[in-house]
Structures are given as C-alpha cells and as structure tokens.
C-alpha positions in Angstrom: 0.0 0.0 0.0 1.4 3.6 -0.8 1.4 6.1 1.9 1.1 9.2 0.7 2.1 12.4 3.1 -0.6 15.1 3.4 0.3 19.0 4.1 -1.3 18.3 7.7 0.5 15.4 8.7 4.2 17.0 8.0 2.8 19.8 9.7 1.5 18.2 12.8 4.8 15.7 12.6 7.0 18.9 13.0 5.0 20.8 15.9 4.8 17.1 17.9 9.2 17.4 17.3 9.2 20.6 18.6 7.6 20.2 21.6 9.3 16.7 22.2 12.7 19.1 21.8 11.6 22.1 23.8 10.3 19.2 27.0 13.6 17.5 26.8 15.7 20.7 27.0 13.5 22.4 29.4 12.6 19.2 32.0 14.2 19.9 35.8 17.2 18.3 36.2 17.6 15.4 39.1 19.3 17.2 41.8 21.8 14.3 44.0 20.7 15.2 48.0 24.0 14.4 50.5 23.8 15.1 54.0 26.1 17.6 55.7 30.0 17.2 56.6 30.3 16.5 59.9 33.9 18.0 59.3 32.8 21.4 59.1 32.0 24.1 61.4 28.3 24.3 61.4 26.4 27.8 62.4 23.8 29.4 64.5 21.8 28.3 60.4 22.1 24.8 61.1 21.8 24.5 65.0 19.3 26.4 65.5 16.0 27.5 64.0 17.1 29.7 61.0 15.4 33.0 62.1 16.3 32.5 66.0 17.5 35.7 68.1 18.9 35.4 72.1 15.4 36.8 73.0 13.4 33.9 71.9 15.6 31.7 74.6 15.8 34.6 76.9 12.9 36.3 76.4 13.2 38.5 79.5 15.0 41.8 79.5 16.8 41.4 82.4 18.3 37.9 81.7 19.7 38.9 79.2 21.3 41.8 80.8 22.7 39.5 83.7 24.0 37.2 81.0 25.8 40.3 79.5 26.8 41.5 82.9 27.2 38.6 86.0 27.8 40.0 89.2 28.9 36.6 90.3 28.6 33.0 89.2 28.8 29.6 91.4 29.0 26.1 90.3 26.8 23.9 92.7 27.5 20.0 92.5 24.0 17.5 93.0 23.5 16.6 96.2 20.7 14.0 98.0 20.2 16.3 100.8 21.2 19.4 98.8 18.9 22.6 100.1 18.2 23.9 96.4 15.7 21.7 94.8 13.9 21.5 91.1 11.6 18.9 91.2 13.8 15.8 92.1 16.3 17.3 91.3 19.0 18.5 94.4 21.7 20.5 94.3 24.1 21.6 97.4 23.3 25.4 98.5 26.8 26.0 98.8 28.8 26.2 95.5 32.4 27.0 94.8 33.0 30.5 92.7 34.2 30.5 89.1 37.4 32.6 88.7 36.9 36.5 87.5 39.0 35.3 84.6 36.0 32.6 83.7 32.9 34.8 83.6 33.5 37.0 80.7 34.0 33.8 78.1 31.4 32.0 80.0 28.9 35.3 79.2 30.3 35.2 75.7 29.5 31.8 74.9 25.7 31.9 76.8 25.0 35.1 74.5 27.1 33.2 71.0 23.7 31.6 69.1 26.1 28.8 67.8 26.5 27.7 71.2 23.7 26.5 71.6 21.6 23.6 69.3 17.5 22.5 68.4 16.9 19.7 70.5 17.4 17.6 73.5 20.9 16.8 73.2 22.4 13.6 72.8 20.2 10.1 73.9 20.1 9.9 77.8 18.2 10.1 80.6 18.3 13.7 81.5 20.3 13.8 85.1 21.5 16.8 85.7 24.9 16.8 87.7 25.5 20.3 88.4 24.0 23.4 88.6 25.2 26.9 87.2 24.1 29.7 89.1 24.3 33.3 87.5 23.7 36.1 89.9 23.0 39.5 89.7 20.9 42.8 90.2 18.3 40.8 92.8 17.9 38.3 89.9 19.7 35.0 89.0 19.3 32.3 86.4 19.8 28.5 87.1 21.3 26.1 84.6 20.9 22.3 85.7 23.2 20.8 83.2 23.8 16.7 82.5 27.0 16.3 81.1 25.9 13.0 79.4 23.0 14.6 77.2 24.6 18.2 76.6 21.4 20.0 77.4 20.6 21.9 80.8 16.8 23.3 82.2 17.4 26.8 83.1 15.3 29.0 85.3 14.6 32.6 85.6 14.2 33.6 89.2 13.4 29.7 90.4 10.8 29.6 87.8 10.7 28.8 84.0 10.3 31.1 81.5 7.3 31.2 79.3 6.7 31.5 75.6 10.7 30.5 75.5 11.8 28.1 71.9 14.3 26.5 74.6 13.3 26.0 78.0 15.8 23.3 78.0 18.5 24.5 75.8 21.1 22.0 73.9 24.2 22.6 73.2 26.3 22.8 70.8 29.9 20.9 70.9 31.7 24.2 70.9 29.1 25.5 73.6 29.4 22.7 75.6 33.1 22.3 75.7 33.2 25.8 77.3 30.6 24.9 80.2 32.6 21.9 80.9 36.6 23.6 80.6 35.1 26.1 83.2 33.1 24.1 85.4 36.1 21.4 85.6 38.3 23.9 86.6 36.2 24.5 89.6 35.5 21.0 90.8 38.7 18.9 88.7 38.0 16.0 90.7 35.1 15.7 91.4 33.4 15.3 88.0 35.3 12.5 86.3 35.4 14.0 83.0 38.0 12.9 80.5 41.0 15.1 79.6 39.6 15.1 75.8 36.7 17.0 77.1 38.6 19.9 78.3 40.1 20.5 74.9 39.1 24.1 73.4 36.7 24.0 70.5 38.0 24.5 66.6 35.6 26.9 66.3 34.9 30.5 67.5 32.0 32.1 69.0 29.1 34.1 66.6 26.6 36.5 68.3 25.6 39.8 69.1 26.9 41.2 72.1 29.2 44.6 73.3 
C-alpha cells in the first residue's frame, strides 16, 4: 500500500518534534541530595532555628542583661540532701565561685547563638549533675546541666520562663566544651570528666553582644 504524506500530517509531525525538543531541554534536572559534613564548622543556620535571636531563649530583658553582665557566678554540684531543689532534682546550697577570669568567656558563649543547638541533646536520661548559678541585680538564672545529654533546664528567678523556643536548651559541641573547661576547673576531681573533654573547640564564637 502507498502512503502518501498530506500538508497536515508534516505539519503536525513537526510541531509534535518541537515540543518533544523544547520538554527535553526544558525538563528539571535530578538534583543528588547528600547530607552535611560532619567536618565542618556548622552555624547558628544549622543548629538552630534559621530566624532564632537570644530573645526567643531569653525572652526577658533582664536575663539577658545579667547574661551580658554577672555579678557573680557559682557552680553547685547534686546533692541527696542538697537545700536547692527542682523537682527531684538536688543540688548543694553552697557552690564554689568561678574565677573573674571565667565569667567574661562564660557570658560570651551563653549570649554566641552557635552555642547553643535545636533539641534535647544527645540520647540519655536527662540527670543533671550540676547546677550553674548566675547572679546578679536581685535576679539570677539557674542552669541544671547533665553532662551526658549536653542539654541543661534553666530557670529565671526559680521559675521557667514562658513562651521561650528553649526551655531546656542544647548545646552545641563548641558550647558545651566551654561549660565543661570552666566548670572542671572549679570542681577537677570531682566530676570524672575525660581530659579530651577539656580541649578548646576549633571553632569561635558568633553572636551579638558589646
């Protein structure tokens, strides 16, 4: 049988090409997802939520004004008949000072947003062993930190603070290892803590502050 081309059928034949050309050339190219390095030094971008300021953790003026400025600071070890109390939680009333030295980077790092990190820290029951006491201007803030998990309640004035994103706060391996050099240096033998864990972080603190 003889086939016979009509005007149409070229026509239509060449329009069908085209479009075939324009989809091929056009279509969204396959894009390869990979996780993050875990060699780099991650950000306040990837820690913590992207838009996050220091007054959504601290959303009271003056905590963040005795974070900027600590009259004095105590580290207070748990204790089973300890006097200051969070729910089961007990901590002794008397604690030993942190060196002048100690408070300005420990005020540095509470204010640097990539010290801190979204969620609860690493897997572990939450146990705190000490507690961080910041004091100042007939205020002070509480920090009941576990060492295993890398996360610490904190409270303003004995009470938590509302509307906070972080009413337990984690943080971050460069925020942590600056807790634990200080509070080490307080109490070296006391808290068992491996000589790696006093090592100073790669990275360098990021945050607004005077």
């Amino acid at each position: 049988m003889r086939f016979e081309f009509t005007a149409g059928m070229v026509a239509g034949l060449l329009l069908g090409g085209t479009l075939s050309t324009l989809w091929f050339v056009s279509r969204p190219e396959k894009v390869a997802i990979t996780a993050p390095s875990l060699d780099v030094d991650i950000g306040l971008e990837d820690l913590m939520f992207p838009d996050a300021k220091l007054e959504d953790i601290y959303r009271l003026p003056w905590v963040r004004e005795l974070l900027a400025k600590p009259a004095a600071v105590t580290i207070h070890l748990r204790s089973s008949d300890g006097l200051i109390h969070y729910g089961d939680f007990r901590f002794a009333s008397e604690g030993a000072t942190v060196a002048a030295d100690e408070i300005d980077p420990l005020s540095r790092t509470l204010r640097a947003m990539n010290a801190y990190q979204v969620g609860l820290g690493l897997a572990c029951l939450y146990n705190p062993g000490a507690m961080l006491r910041i004091e100042g201007g007939g205020h002070r803030l509480d920090f009941l930190i576990c060492f295993e998990c890398r996360v610490a309640d904190w409270y303003a004035d004995g009470q938590r603070v509302e509307q906070s994103i972080a009413p337990r706060v984690g943080f971050s391996d460069l925020g942590f290892r600056v807790l634990r050099r200080i509070i080490t240096k307080v109490y070296p033998d006391k808290l068992h803590l491996s000589e790696a864990s006093r090592a100073e972080p790669r990275t360098t603190l990021k945050g607004a502050w005077p």
